[in-house]
C-alpha positions in Angstrom: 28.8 -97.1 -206.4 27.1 -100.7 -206.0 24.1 -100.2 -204.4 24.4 -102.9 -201.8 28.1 -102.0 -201.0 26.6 -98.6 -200.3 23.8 -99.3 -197.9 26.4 -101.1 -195.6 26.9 -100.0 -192.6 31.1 -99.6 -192.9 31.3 -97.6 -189.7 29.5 -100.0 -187.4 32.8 -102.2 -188.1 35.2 -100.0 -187.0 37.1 -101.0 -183.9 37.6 -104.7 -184.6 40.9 -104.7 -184.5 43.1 -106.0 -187.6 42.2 -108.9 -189.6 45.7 -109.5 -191.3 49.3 -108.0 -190.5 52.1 -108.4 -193.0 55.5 -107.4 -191.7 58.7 -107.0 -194.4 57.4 -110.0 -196.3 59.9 -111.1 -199.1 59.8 -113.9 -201.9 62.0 -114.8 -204.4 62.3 -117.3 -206.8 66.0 -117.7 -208.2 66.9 -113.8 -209.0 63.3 -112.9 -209.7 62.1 -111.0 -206.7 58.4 -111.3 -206.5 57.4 -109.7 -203.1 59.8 -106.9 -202.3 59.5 -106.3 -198.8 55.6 -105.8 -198.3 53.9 -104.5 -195.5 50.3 -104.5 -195.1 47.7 -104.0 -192.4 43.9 -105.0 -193.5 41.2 -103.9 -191.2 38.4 -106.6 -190.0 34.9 -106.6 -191.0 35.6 -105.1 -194.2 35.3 -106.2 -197.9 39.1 -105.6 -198.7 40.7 -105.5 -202.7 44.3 -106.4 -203.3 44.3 -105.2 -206.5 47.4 -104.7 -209.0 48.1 -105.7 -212.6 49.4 -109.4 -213.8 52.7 -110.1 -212.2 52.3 -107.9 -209.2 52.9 -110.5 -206.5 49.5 -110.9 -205.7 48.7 -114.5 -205.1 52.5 -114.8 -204.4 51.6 -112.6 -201.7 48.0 -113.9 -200.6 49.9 -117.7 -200.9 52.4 -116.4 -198.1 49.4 -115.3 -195.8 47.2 -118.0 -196.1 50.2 -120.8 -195.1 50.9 -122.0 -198.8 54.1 -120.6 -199.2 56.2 -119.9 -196.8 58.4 -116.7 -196.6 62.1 -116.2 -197.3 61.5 -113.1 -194.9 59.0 -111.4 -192.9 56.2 -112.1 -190.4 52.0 -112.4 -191.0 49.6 -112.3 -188.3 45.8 -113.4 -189.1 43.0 -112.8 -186.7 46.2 -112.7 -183.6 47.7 -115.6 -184.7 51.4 -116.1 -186.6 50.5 -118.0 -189.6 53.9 -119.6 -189.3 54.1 -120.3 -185.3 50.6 -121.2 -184.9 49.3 -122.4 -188.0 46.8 -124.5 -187.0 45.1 -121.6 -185.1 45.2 -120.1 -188.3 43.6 -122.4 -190.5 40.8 -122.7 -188.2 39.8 -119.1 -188.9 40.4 -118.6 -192.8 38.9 -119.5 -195.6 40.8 -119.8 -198.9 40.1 -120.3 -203.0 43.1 -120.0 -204.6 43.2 -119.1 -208.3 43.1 -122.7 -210.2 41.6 -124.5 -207.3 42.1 -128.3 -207.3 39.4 -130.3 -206.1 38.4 -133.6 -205.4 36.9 -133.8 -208.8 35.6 -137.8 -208.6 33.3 -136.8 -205.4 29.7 -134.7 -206.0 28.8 -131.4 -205.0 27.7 -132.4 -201.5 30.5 -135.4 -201.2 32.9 -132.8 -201.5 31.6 -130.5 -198.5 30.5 -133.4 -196.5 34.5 -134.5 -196.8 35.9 -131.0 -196.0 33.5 -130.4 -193.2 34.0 -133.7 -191.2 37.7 -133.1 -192.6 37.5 -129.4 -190.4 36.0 -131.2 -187.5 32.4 -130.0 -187.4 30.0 -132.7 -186.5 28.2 -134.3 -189.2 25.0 -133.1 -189.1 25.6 -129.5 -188.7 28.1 -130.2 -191.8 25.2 -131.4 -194.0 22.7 -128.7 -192.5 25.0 -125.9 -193.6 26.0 -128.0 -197.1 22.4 -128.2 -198.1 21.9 -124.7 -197.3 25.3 -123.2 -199.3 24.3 -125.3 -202.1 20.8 -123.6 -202.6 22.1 -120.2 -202.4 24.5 -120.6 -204.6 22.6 -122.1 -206.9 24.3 -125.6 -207.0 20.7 -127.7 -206.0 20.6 -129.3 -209.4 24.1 -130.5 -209.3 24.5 -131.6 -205.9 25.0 -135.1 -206.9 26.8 -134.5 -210.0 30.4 -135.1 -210.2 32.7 -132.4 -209.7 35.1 -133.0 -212.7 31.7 -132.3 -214.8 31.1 -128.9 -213.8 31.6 -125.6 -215.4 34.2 -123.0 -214.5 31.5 -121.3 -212.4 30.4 -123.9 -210.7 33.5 -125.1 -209.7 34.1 -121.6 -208.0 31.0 -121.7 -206.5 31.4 -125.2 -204.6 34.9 -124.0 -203.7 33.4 -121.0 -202.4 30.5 -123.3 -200.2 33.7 -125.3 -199.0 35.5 -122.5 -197.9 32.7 -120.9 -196.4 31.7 -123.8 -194.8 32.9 -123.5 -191.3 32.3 -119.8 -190.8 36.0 -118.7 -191.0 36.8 -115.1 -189.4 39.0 -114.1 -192.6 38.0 -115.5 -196.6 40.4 -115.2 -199.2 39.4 -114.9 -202.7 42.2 -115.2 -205.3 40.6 -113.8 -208.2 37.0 -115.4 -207.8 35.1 -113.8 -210.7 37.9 -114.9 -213.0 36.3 -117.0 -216.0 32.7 -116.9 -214.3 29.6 -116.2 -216.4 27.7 -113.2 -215.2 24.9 -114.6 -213.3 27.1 -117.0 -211.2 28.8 -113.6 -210.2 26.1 -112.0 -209.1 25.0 -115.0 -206.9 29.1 -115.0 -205.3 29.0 -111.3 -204.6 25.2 -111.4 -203.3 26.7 -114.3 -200.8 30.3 -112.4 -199.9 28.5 -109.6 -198.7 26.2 -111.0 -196.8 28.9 -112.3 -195.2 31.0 -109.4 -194.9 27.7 -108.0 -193.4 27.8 -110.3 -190.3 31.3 -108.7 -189.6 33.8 -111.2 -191.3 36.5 -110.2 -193.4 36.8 -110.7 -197.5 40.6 -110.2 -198.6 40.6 -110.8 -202.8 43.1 -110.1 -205.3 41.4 -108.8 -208.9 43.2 -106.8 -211.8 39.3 -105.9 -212.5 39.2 -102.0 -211.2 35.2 -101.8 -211.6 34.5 -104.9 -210.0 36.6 -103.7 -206.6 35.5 -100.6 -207.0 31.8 -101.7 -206.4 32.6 -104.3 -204.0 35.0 -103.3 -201.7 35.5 -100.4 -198.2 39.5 -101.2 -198.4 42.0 -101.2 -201.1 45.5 -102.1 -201.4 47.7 -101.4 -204.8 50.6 -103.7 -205.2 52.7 -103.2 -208.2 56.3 -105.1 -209.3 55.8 -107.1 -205.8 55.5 -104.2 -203.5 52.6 -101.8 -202.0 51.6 -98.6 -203.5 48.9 -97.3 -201.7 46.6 -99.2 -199.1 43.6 -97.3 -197.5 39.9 -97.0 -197.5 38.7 -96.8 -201.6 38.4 -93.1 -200.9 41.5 -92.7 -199.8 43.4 -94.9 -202.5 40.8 -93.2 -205.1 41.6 -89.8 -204.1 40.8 -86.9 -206.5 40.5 -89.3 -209.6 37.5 -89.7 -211.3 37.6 -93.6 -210.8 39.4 -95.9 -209.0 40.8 -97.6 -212.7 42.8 -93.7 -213.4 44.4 -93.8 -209.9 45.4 -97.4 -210.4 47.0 -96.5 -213.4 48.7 -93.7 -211.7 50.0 -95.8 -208.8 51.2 -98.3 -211.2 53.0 -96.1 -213.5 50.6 -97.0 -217.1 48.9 -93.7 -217.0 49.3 -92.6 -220.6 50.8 -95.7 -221.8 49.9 -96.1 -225.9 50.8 -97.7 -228.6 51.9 -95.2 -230.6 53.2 -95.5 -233.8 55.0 -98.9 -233.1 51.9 -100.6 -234.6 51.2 -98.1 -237.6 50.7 -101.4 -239.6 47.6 -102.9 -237.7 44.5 -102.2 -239.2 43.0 -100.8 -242.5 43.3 -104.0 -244.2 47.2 -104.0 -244.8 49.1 -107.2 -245.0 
């Protein structure tokens, strides 16, 4: 178990309430069904993992939560609020970085949170305080002014994290943040997110990466073929598997999946 995730103190959370509430949500998209009636109910103040394998319905799923999609059935509450009757309450409390975020790639680093922060409402000087401070942790102080179309695939999911981050959002989600970043930018996005998570905000986000939830997160959900498998704490979801990757598989239905002898010609130099 991470060390960090360990030392936090997951009980001193308990009692906030819930964070998210997905009732019967469905989406389809002509006759492919890609959330099949899910129903979820993540707990604040925790690091939560909505994990599942490619195809699951996961950022289907976090899309319909967050306000990007909307529903062809089904209700979602965040922090109290319908995301679809009061969506403006909502985005006032969330944070989002959607997988292949789009930015305003012809601004700098610090352009681009001076924008969103004004763009949120926070005054300007409080916006360029907590700018200059996201962009030293995160490592960004060398490319403040640089523009954003010229930075790497880490860096560009390290200023959308700063931007998301920026106005202290009850609820962050992360659609598959680590994907395509080099190691050390990792460590400095998971040092930040539980910090975070340690002031009593909630982290929802999605990963196919059953190590990297499993040293991150208190809460996991299993989604597989748009629908819910098992949610609970990671023990829970764990149970008496060794690791959290060999009950996944079990919940999914791959456990003992091979390729047999369908590729008896691969290898040993064969053409």
């Amino acid at each position: 178990m991470d060390a960090a995730r360990a030392a936090r103190p997951s009980a001193a959370r308990g009692g906030r309430g819930d964070a998210v509430r997905v009732e019967g949500l469905w989406k389809r998209f002509g006759d492919h069904v890609a959330v099949a009636g899910v129903d979820l109910t993540l707990p604040a103040g925790q690091f939560i993992g909505l994990v599942g394998p490619n195809g699951a319905g996961k950022t289907t799923t976090l899309s319909m939560i967050t306000g990007l999609l909307r529903p062809d059935q089904g209700r979602v509450t965040v922090a109290g609020h319908d995301v679809w009757r009061d969506p403006a309450e909502v985005k006032a409390r969330i944070g989002v970085l959607p997988e292949g975020l789009r930015l305003f790639e012809r601004l700098s680093g610090s352009e681009l949170l001076a924008y969103t922060g004004r763009l949120r409402g926070l005054p300007g000087a409080e916006v360029d305080k907590r700018a200059d401070q996201l962009i030293d942790v995160l490592g960004l102080t060398g490319a403040r002014d640089k523009l954003v179309v010229d930075y790497s695939t880490g860096m560009r999911k390290k200023i959308g994290l700063a931007a998301a981050l920026l106005h202290n959002p009850e609820v962050l989600f992360l659609d598959e943040p680590f994907e395509g970043v080099d190691p050390v930018s990792a460590q400095t996005i998971r040092e930040v997110l539980v910090r975070y998570t340690d002031s009593g905000a909630t982290v929802v986000f999605s990963s196919h990466v059953m190590e990297l939830v499993e040293s991150l997160c208190d809460w996991v959900a299993v989604m597989a073929a748009g629908r819910i498998r098992a949610q609970g704490t990671l023990e829970e979801v764990r149970g008496d598997a060794p690791s959290l990757q060999n009950a996944f598989l079990e919940l999914v239905g791959a456990q003992g999946r091979a390729a047999g002898d369908s590729l008896d010609w691969l290898g040993g130099g064969a053409r």
